[in-house]
VOGU-3710 file (C-alpha; in Angstrom, 3 decimals, decimal comma):
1> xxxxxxxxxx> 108,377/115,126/100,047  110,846/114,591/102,309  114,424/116,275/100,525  117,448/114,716/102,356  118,263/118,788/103,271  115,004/119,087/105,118  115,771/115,509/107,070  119,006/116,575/107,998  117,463/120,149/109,822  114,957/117,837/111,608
11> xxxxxxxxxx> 117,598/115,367/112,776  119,889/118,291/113,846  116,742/119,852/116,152  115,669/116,175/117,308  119,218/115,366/118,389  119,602/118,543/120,182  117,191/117,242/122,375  120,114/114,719/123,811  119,270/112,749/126,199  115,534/112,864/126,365
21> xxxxxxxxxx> 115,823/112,138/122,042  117,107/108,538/123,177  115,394/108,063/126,610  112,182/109,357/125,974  111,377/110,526/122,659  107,720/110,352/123,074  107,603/113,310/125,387  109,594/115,576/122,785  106,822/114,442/120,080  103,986/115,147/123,114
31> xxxxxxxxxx> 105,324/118,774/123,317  105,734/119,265/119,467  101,897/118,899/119,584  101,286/120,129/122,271  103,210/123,601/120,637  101,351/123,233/117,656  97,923/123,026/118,469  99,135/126,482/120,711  100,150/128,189/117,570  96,426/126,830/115,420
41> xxxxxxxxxx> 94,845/128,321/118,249  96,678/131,578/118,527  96,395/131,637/114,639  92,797/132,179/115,156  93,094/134,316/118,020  91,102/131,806/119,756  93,246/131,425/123,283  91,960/134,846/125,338  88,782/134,918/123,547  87,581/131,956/124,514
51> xxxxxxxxxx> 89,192/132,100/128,566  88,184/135,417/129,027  84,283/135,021/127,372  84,018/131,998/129,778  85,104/133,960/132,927  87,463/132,169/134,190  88,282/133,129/138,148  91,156/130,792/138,320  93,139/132,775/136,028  94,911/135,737/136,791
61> xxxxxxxxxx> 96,084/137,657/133,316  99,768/139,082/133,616  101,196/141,707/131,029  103,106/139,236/128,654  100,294/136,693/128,891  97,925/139,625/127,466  100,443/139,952/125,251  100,958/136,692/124,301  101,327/136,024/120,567  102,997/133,033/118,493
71> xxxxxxxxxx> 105,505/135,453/116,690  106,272/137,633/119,828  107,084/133,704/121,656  110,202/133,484/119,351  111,599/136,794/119,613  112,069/135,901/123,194  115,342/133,437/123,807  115,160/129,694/125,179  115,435/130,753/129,077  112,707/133,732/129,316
81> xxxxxxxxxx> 110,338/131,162/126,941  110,516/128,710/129,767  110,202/131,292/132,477  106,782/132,084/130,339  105,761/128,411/130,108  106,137/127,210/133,069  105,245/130,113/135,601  102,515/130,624/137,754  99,281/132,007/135,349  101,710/131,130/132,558
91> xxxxxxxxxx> 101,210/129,546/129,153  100,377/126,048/130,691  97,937/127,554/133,455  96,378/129,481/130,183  96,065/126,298/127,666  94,619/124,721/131,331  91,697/126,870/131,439  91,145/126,444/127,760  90,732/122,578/128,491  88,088/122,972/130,378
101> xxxxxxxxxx> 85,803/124,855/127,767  83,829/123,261/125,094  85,977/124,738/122,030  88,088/123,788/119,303  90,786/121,569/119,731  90,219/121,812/124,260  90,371/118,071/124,455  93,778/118,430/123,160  95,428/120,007/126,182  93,402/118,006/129,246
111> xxxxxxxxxx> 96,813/115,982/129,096  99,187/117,191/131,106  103,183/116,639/129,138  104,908/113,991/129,614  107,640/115,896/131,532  108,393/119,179/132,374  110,029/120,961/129,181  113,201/122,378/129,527  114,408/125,247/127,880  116,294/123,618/125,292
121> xxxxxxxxxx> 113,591/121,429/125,041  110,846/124,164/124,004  113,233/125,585/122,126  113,835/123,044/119,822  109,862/122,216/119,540  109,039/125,533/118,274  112,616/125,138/115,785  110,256/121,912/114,479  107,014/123,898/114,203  108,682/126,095/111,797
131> xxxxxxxxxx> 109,820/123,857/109,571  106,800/122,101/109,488  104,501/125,439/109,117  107,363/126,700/106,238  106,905/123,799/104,385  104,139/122,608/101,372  101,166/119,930/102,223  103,232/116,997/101,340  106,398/117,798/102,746  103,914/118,461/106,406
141> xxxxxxxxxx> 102,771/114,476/106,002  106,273/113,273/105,494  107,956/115,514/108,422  105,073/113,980/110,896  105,675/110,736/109,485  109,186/111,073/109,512  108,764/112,119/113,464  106,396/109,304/114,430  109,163/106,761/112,700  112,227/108,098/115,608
151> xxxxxxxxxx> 109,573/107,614/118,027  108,924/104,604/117,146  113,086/103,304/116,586  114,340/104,886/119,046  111,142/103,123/122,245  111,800/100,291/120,079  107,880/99,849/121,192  104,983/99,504/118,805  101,985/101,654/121,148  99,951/103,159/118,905
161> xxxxxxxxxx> 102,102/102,939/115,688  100,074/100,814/113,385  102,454/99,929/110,302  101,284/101,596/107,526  100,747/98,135/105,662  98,875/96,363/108,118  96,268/99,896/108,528  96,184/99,645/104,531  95,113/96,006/104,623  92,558/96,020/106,834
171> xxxxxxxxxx> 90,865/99,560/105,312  91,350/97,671/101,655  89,145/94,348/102,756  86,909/96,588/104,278  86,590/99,143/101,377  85,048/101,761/103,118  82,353/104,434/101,192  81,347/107,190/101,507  77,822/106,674/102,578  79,296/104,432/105,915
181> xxxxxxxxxx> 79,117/105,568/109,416  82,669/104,392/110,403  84,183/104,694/113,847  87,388/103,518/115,399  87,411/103,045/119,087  90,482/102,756/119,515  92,631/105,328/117,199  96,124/105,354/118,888  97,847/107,961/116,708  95,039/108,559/114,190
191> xxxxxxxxxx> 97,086/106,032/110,800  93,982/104,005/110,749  91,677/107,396/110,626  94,015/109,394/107,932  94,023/106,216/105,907  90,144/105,767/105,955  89,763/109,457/104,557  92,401/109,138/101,759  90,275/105,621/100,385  86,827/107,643/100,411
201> xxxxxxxxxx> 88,959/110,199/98,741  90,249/108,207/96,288  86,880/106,662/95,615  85,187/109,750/95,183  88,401/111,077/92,556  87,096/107,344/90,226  83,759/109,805/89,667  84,254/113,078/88,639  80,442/113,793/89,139  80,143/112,247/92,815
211> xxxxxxxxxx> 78,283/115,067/94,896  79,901/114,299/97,808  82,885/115,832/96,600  83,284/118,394/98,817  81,289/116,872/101,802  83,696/115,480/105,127  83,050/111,709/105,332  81,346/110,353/108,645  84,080/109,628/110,115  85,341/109,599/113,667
221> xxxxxxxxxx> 87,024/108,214/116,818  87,696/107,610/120,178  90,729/107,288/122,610  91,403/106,754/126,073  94,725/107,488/126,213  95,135/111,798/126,493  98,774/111,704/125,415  97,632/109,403/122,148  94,694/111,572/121,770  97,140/114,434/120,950
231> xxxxxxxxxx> 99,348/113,025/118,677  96,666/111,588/116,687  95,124/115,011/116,102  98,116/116,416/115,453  98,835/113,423/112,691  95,841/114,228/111,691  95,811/117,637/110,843  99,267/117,725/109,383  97,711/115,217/106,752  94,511/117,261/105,678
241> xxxxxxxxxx> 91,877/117,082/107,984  91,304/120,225/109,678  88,949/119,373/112,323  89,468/115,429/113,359  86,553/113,568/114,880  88,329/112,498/117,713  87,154/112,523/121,369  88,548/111,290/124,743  86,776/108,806/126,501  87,492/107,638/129,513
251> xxxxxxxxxx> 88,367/103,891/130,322  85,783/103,559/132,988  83,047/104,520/131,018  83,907/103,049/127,493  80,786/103,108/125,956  80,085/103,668/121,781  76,865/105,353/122,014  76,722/105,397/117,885  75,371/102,666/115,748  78,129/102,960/112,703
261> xxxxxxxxxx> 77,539/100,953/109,576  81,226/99,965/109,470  83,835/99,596/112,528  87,914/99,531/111,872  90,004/99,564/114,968  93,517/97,957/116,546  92,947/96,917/119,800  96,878/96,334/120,213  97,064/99,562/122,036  94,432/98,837/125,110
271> xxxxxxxxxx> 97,404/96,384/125,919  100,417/97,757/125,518  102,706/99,144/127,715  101,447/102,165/129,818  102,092/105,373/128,271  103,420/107,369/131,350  103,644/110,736/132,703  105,840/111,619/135,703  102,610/111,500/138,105  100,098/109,074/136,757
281> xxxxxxxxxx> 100,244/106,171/133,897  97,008/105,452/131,749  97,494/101,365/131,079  95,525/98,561/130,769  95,088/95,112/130,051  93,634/92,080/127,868  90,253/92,165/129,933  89,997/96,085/129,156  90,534/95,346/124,947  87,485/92,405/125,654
291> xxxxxxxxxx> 85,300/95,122/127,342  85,901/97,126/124,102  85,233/94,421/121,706  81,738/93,637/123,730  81,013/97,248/122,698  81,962/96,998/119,186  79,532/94,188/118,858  76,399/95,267/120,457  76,842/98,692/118,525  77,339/97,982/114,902
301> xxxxxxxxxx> 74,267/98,505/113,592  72,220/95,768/111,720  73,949/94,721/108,303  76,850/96,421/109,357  80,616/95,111/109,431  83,574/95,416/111,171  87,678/94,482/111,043  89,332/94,504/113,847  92,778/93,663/114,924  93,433/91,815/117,907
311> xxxxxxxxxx> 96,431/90,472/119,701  97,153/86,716/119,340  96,576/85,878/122,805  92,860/86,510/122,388  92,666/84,024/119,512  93,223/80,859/121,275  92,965/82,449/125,166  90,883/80,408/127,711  89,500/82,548/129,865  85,691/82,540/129,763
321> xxxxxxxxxx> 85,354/85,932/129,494  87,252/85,800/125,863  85,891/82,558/125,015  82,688/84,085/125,464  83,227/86,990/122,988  84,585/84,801/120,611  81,043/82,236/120,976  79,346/85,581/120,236  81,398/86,417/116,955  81,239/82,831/115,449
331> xxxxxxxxxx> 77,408/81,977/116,515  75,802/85,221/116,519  77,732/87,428/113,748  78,802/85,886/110,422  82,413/85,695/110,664  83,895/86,001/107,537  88,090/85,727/108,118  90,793/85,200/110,320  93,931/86,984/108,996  97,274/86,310/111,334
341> xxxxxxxxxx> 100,111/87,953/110,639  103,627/87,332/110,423  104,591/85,714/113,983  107,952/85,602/113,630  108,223/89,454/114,454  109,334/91,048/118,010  106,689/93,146/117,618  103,483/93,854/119,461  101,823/92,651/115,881  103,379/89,297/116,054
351> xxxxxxxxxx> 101,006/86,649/115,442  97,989/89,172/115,851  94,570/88,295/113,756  92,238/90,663/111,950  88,867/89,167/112,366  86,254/90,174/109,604  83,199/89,734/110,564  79,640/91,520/110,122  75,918/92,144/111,665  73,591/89,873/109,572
361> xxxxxxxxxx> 71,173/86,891/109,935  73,324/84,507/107,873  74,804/82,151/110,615  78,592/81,763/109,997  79,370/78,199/108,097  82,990/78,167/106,844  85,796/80,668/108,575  88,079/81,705/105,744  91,915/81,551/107,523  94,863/83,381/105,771
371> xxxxxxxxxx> 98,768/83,336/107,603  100,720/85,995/106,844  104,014/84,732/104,477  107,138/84,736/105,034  108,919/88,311/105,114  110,613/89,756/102,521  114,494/90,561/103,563  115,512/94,410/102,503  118,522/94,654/100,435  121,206/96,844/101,131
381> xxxxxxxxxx> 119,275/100,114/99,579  116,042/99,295/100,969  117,160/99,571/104,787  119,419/102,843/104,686  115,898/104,207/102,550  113,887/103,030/105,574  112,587/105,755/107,012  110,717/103,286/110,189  107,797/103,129/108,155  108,045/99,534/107,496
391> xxxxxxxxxx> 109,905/98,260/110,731  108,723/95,022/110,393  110,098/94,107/107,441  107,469/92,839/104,750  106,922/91,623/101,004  104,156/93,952/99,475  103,232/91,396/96,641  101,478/88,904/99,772  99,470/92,451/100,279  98,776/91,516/97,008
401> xxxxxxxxxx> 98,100/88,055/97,432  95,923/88,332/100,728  93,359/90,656/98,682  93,134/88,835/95,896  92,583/85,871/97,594  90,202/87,652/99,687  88,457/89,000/96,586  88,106/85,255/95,523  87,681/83,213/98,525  84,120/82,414/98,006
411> xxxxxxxxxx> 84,694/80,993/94,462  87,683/79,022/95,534  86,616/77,278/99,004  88,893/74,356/97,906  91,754/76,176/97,405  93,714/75,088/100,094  97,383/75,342/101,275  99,743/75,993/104,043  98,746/79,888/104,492  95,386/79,815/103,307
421> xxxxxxxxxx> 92,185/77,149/104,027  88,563/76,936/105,353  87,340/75,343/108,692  83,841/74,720/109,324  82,049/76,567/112,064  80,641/73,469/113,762  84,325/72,060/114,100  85,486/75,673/115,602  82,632/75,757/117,771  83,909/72,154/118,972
431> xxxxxxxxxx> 87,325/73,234/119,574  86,287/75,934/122,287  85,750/78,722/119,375  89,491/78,409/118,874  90,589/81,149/115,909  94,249/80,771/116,518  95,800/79,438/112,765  98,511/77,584/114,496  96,548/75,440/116,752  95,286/73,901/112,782
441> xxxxxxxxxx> 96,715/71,946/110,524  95,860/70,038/106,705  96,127/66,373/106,642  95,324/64,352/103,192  92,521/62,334/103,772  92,912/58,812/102,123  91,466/58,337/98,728  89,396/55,133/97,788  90,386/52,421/95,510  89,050/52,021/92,509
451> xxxxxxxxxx> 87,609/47,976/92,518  88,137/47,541/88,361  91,525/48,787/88,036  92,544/48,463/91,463  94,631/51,861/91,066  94,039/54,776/93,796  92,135/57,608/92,846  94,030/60,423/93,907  92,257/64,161/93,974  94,820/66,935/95,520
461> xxxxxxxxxx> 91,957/69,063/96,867  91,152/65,628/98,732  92,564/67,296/102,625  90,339/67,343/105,537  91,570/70,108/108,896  91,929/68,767/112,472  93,426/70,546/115,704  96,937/70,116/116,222  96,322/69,140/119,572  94,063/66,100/118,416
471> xxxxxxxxxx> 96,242/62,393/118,922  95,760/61,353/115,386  98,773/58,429/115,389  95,632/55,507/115,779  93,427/56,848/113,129  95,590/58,779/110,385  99,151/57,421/110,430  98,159/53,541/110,753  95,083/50,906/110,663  97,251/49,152/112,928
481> xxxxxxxxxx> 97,841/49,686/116,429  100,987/51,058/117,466  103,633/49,006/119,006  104,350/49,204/122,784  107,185/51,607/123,413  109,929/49,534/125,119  110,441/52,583/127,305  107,291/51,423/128,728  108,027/48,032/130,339  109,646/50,039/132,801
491> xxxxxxxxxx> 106,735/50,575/135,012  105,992/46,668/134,756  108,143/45,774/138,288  106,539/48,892/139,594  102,555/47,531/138,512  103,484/44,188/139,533  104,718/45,327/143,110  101,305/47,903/143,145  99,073/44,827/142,156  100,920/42,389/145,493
501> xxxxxxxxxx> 100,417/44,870/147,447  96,457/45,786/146,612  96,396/41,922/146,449  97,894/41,347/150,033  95,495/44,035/151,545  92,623/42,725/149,985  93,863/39,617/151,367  94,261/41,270/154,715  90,691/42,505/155,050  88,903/39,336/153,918
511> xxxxxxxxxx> 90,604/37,208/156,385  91,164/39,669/159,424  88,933/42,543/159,413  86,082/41,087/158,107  86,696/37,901/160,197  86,169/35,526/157,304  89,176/33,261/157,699  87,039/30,131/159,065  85,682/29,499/155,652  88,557/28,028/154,826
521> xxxxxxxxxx> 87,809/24,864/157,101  84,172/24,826/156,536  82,294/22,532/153,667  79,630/24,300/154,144  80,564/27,438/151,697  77,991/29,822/150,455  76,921/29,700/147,050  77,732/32,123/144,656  74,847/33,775/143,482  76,548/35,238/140,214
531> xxxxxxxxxx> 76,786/32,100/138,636  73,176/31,271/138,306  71,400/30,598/135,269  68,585/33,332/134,330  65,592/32,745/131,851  63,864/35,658/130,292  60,342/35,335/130,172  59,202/37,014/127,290  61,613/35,336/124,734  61,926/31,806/126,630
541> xxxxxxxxxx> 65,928/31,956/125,524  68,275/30,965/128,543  71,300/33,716/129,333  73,734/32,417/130,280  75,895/34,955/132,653  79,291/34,156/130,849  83,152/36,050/131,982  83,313/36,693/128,625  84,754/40,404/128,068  83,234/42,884/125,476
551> xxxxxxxxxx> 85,372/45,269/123,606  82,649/48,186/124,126  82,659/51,850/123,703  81,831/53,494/127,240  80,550/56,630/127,501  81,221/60,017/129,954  79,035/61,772/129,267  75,749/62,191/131,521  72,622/61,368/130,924  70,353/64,130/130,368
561> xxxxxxxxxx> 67,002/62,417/130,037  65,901/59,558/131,533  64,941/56,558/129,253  61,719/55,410/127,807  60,166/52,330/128,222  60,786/50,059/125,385  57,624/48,307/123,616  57,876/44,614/123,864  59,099/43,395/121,027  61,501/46,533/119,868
571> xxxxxxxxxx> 64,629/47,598/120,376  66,116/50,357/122,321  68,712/52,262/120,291  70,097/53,506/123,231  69,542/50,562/125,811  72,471/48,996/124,643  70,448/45,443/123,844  71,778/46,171/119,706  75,743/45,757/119,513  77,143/46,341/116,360
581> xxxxxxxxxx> 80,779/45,364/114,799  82,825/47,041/111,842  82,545/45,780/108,292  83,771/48,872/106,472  85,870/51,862/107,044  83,678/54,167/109,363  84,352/57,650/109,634  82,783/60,018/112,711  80,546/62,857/111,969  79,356/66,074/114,480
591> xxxxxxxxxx> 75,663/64,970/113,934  73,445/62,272/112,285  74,225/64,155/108,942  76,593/62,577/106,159  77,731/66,155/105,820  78,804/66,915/109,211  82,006/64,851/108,785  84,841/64,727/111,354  87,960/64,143/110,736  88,376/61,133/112,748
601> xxxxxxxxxx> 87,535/57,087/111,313  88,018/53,329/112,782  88,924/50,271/110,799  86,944/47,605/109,976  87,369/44,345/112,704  85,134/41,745/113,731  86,654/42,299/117,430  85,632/45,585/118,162  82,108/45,494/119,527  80,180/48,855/119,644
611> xxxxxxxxxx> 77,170/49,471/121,725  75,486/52,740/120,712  73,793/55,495/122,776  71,476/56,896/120,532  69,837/56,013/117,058  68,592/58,476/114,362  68,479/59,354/110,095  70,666/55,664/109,728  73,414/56,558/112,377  74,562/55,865/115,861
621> xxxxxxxxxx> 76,127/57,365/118,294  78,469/55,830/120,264  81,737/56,683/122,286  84,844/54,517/121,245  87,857/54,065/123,984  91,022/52,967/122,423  93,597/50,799/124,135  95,536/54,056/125,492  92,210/54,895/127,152  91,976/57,754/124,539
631> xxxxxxxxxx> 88,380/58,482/123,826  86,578/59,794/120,787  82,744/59,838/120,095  80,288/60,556/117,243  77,738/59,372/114,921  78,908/56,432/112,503  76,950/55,561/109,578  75,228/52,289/109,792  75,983/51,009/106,383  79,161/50,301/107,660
641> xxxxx> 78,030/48,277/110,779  76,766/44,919/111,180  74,554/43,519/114,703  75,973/41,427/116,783  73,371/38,967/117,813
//
């Protein structure tokens, strides 16, 4: 563990590094491992072996790189170890060469450091190597830990440091075995990784007689990012695993040539700020983390799953590219949850989703959505214990809660509250494959009365979900309509002066343009052919062409097919001949199904006049136009219609 003595060495060396400590601590962690994998190699006596077997011409060997050990490196003082790094054919041209080889730990040093090391600088990396190499197994996780966490404070920038709580949840609702193939694409500094190894671990302690007890799990992972790449290996060795699965791949050929049975991965990092060196950055964006996400899904392997955490932005974003992806998830996977967590955080993880989702034929039906709580606030104790671990301040019993509920969600699919509901794939798929928790919201749908007693029967789990940015006044709030706002009347002078003046051009053409003006003195006036009297043939009933004005739903939408000839005789459903006005409460639905209900309804009124587009299973379809000009369309039930003849 980490003793308050051995915390007070490592602040002493990391504060020696003044100013670099505060401006850019990352590059004194990037030369700690850098240092350290050194030393593993030169441990093995691994360094010349492998340069010299592999024949290098670049390298030219001088006397004290010959002679280059880890313990003869610290007899020299901070000024000649510089002069030994940094030379030409030095230490860094050495580890170089080594890069380029197919050995242990070579992908390690194809990052060049952040900055060039001073001498106080090495100095004070090696100081930390030795207390980390002097102390036990536990006391190694806590000092890397401990390391990562001043990082972290002092960037004040989340890049690759996944909380601890958030890497916990998503390996606990994906409960990982030890059968899986498991990757993670994206591994950033390796929590996700260590965490995955210490659950199979702790599965495999549950049975004393498991075979696979001294077997490595299949696990591994990727990284674009060089610098991350390091410091993930490094985190990961310092907690156990000796030789980490985890390769560099390059951005511009991102492709996951495995077919793993399970998939856990933060894809904050692809857009975080560019981790930097002094010649070169390696950045990238939201369209980079999509690319990734495309992979994920055409490699998990049939019957396989997959959590993955993903910014907020690419929840509710509208560019096709992500709107695609998320069509893909919903429709073609079976998207289980939509996890957001607490957005009321500075940090890269505010308001960021895990999506849970896996490879099998079962279309999705109902998307299980969970909002992170509010946070706990530390006490006094709590934050001068915080060792940057838990930045983002959190209350461990809605870890708790989030399982539990996660464990149960498919026995409780009524349970529904602020943080936690269901919404039905067909009504996501409707709102552009929106998975953003905010953009929803729980409104209590009316209950019916009760004819005997005339009481209301109220039933709590009674709520229905609609998009927040639905207009809901007309049919939630009121069966009547809304009065006028007097704001309003304000544009009448400005109408009434548009109208004279549309009015007085009209005017203007008729009589002047169009020459006209000389009917005004002639009795012989031209008849007008709209008023006359037409007599249908087949039913011998006159028609007559009335100014009478229909309050009728009109429709945008194109015509896709063109219409059939009707029979003589029968009715079109979608000629428009059969009008039909309200007699009960109607409610909308997605399809011709009583199931598919939407959460929209009109009142009954003998003065709205609907003419339907299609007819099919007892409904209609029709497209109603309020008097805002605010449109809404669907199938109504006809039970609750009666023809106009």
């Amino acid at each position: 563990m980490l003793t308050p003595q051995l915390q007070k060495r490592l602040d002493e060396k990391w504060n020696n590094c003044w100013p670099v400590s505060d401006l850019r601590p990352l590059a004194i962690l990037d030369l700690v491992s850098y240092m350290f994998f050194i030393k593993k190699l030169d441990d093995w006596e691994l360094i010349h072996q492998k340069v010299k077997a592999a024949g290098t011409d670049s390298f030219n060997y001088s006397k004290e790189i010959e002679e280059f050990t880890w313990s003869k490196l610290q007899n020299l003082d901070a000024r000649q170890i510089q002069q030994l790094f940094n030379k030409e054919h030095g230490i860094v041209d050495l580890m170089n060469n080594y890069a380029h080889l197919n050995a242990l730990y070579s992908d390690f040093f194809k990052a060049p450091l952040l900055i060039s090391p001073t001498a106080k600088l090495i100095f004070n990396a090696i100081e930390i190597i030795n207390i980390i190499e002097t102390s036990d197994k536990i006391s190694q996780q806590s000092i890397v830990e401990f390391l990562f966490s001043k990082s972290k404070m002092a960037t004040k920038n989340s890049q690759g440091f996944l909380p601890q709580y958030v890497s916990r949840l998503m390996i606990s609702i994906a409960d990982p075995e030890f059968k899986d193939i498991i990757l993670d694409p994206c591994a950033g500094t390796g929590n996700l990784l260590i965490n995955i190894h210490k659950h199979i671990a702790d599965k495999n302690l549950e049975s004393p007689s498991s075979s696979n007890k001294f077997i490595e799990p299949r696990v591994s992972g990727r990284e674009s990012n060089l610098v991350l790449l390091r410091l993930a290996a490094m985190n990961m060795v310092l907690h156990g695993i000796k030789n980490p699965k985890i390769r560099f791949t390059p951005v511009e050929s991102e492709n996951l040539n495995e077919h793993p049975t399970l998939i856990i991965s933060s894809l904050l990092f692809s857009t975080a700020d560019s981790v930097t060196t002094e010649n070169n950055s390696v950045g990238s964006n939201l369209e980079k983390e999509n690319e990734i996400l495309k992979e994920i899904l055409t490699s998990l392997k049939p019957g396989g799953r997959a959590v993955i955490l993903v910014p907020q932005v690419f929840l509710k974003s509208d560019n096709p590219a992500i709107i695609k992806t998320r069509r893909s998830i919903v429709d073609q996977f079976n998207l289980e949850a939509v996890i957001t967590l607490d957005p009321k955080t500075d940090s890269l993880f505010s308001g960021a989703g895990i999506l849970v989702f896996e490879m099998s034929p079962s279309s999705t039906e109902n998307i299980w959505f969970r909002k992170w709580g509010t946070r706990k606030k530390k006490t006094r104790n709590e934050a001068l214990s915080d060792n940057g671990d838990n930045n983002d301040n959190f209350d461990f019993n809605e870890v708790i809660d989030i399982l539990n509920k996660w464990e149960t969600r498919n026995e409780k699919q009524k349970d529904f509250s602020n943080k936690n509901f269901f919404i039905s794939a067909n009504y996501i798929q409707t709102n552009n494959y929106n998975l953003s928790f905010a953009d929803y919201k729980l409104i209590r749908q009316e209950q019916p009365v009760n004819e005997e007693t005339e009481n209301v029967n109220i039933d709590e789990n009674a709520i229905i979900l609609a998009a927040k940015k639905e207009n809901l006044n007309e049919f939630f709030e009121a069966s009547e309509p809304l009065p006028e706002e007097r704001k309003r009347r304000r544009l009448a002078p400005v109408l009434l002066v548009l109208l004279l003046v549309i009015l007085g051009g009209a005017a203007y053409y008729w009589f002047y343009v169009k020459d006209n003006h000389h009917h005004l003195y002639t009795r012989n006036n031209t008849p007008d052919s709209s008023t006359n009297i037409k007599v249908s043939n087949t039913s011998n009933e006159t028609q007559e062409d009335t100014a009478k004005v229909e309050n009728t739903a009109s429709s945008t939408e194109p015509q896709t097919t063109s219409p059939k000839p009707t029979p003589a005789g029968k009715t079109s459903a979608s000629d428009g001949s059969t009008k039909y006005t309200i007699i009960n409460k109607t409610w909308f639905h997605f399809g011709p199904d009583s199931s598919k209900l939407k959460p929209v309804f009109l009142e009954p009124g003998r003065d709205v006049v609907l003419t339907p587009k299609d007819e099919k299973n007892g409904f209609v379809y029709v497209v109603y136009v309020n008097s805002k000009g605010q449109a809404t369309h669907g199938w109504l039930n006809k039970k609750d219609l009666e023809a106009v003849e």
